[in-house]
VEXNUZA-864262 format. One record per residue (C-alpha): residue number from 1; residue in one letter; z, x, y. Coordinates in steps of 0.02 Angstrom, whole numbers, always signed. Layout:
N
(NUM, "A", (Z, X, Y)) ...
***
This chain:
146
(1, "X", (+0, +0, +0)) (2, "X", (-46, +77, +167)) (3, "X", (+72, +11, +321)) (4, "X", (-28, +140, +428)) (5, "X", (-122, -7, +546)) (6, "X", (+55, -95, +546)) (7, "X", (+142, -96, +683)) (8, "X", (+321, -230, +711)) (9, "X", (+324, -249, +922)) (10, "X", (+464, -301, +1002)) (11, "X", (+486, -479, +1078)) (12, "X", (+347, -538, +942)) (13, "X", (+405, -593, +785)) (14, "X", (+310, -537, +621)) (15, "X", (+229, -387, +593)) (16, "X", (+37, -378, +659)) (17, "X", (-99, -252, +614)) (18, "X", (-150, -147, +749)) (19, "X", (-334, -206, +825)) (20, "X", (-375, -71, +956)) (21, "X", (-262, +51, +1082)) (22, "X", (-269, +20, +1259)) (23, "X", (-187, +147, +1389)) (24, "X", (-59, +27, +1441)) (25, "X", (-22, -62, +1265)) (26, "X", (-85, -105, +1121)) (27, "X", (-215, -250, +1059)) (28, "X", (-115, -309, +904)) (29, "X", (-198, -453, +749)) (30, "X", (-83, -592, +694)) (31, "X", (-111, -565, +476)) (32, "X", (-94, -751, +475)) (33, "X", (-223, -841, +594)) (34, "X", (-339, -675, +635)) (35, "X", (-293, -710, +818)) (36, "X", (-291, -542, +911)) (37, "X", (-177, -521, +1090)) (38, "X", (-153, -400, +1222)) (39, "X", (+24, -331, +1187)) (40, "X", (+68, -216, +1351)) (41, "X", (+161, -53, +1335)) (42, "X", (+273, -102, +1489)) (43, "X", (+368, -244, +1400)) (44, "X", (+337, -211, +1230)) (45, "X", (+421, -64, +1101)) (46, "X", (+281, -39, +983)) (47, "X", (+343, +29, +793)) (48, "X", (+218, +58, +663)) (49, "X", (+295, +49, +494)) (50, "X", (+212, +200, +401)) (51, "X", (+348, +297, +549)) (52, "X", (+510, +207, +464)) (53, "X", (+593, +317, +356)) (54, "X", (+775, +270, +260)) (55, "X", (+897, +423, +243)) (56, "X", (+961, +462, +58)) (57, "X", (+1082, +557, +0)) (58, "X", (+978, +687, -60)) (59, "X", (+1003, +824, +68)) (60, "X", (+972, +775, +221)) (61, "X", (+811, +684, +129)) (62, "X", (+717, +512, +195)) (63, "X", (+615, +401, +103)) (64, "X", (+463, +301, +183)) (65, "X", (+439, +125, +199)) (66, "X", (+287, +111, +96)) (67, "X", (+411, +163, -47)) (68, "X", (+547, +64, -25)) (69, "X", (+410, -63, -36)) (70, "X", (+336, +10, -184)) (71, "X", (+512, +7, -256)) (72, "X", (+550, -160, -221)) (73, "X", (+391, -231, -275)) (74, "X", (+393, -147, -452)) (75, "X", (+565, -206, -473)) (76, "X", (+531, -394, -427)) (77, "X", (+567, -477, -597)) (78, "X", (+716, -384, -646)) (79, "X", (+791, -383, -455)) (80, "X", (+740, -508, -367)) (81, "X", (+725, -497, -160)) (82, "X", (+882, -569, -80)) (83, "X", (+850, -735, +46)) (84, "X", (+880, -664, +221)) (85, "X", (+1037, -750, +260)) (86, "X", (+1132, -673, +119)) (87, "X", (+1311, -612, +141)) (88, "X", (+1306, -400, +198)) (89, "X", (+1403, -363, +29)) (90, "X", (+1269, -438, -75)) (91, "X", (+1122, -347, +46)) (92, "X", (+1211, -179, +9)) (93, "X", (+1208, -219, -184)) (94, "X", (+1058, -250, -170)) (95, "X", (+979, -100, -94)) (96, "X", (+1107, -30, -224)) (97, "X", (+1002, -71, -364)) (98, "X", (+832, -32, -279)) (99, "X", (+870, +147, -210)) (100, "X", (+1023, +204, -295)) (101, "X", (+1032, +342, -189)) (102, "X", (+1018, +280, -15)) (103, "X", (+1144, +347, +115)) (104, "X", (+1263, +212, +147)) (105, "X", (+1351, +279, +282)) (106, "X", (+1177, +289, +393)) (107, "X", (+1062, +141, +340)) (108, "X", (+1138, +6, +422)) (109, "X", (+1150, -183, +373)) (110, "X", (+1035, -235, +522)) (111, "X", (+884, -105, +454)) (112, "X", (+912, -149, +265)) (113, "X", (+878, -357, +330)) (114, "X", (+712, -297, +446)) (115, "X", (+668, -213, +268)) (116, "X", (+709, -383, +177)) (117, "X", (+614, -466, +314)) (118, "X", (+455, -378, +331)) (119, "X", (+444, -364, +116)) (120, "X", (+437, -548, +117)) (121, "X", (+322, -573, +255)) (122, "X", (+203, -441, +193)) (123, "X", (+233, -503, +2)) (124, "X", (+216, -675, +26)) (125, "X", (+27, -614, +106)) (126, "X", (-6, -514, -36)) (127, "X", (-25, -368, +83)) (128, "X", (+81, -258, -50)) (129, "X", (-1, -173, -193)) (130, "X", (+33, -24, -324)) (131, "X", (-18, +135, -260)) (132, "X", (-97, +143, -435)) (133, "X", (-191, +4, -410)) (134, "X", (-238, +57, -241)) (135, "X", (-295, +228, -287)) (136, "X", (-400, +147, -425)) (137, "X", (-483, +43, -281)) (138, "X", (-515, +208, -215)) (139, "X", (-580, +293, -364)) (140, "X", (-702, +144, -373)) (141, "X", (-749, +158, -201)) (142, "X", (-796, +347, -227)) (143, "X", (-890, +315, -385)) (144, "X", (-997, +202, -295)) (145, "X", (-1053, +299, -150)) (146, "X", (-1118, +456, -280)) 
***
């Protein structure tokens, strides 16, 4: 799964793919309707997803979004995703049995429900995929052009 056109802007719910870059903002696609708006740079924070990172306890180590995701998606049936008004001890149990490791003194009960949040949104779109799969696609894609 690539989250490299994502991008989660402040003030706008959802997460929206990236259209075009202006100098003073961003033009940014609603994944739902296809409808693309002028997002400026003055009022808006801009965060694209492939940036988020979640720190582990593996020396001083992060781990990137598109894993979590990865993680969470291969683990669907045997952990299913919490709703997003779930109590903060079962979130942290939770992201205990998805990444085992994660450091729980810096990942924060606020970022672990955006993650929550923006799995579902992207899941329920079927926006998330196996990297196998995807490098398959890839493979496919290569194969083609020769």
């Amino acid at each position: 799964m690539s989250l490299e056109k994502l991008v989660v802007v402040g003030g706008i719910a959802g997460v929206h793919k990236v259209a075009a870059n202006r100098s003073n903002g961003l033009i940014i696609e609603n994944l739902d309707t296809g409808k693309k708006r002028f997002a400026p740079s003055r009022k808006h924070q801009f965060t694209p997803l492939e940036s988020i990172t979640i720190y582990t306890d593996d020396d001083e180590e992060t781990l990137e979004l598109s894993k979590v995701f990865q993680t969470m998606f291969t683990k669907l049936e045997e952990v299913p995703v919490v709703e997003n008004n779930v109590s903060n001890d079962a979130l942290k149990e939770y992201f205990g049995k998805i990444i085992p490791n994660y450091d729980r003194d810096r990942v924060f009960i606020g970022d672990m429900k955006k993650m929550v949040k923006w799995f579902r949104f992207l899941n329920d779109r079927n926006l998330i995929t196996l990297e196998e799969e995807k490098a398959a696609e890839e493979e496919t894609v290569e194969n083609t052009d020769e």
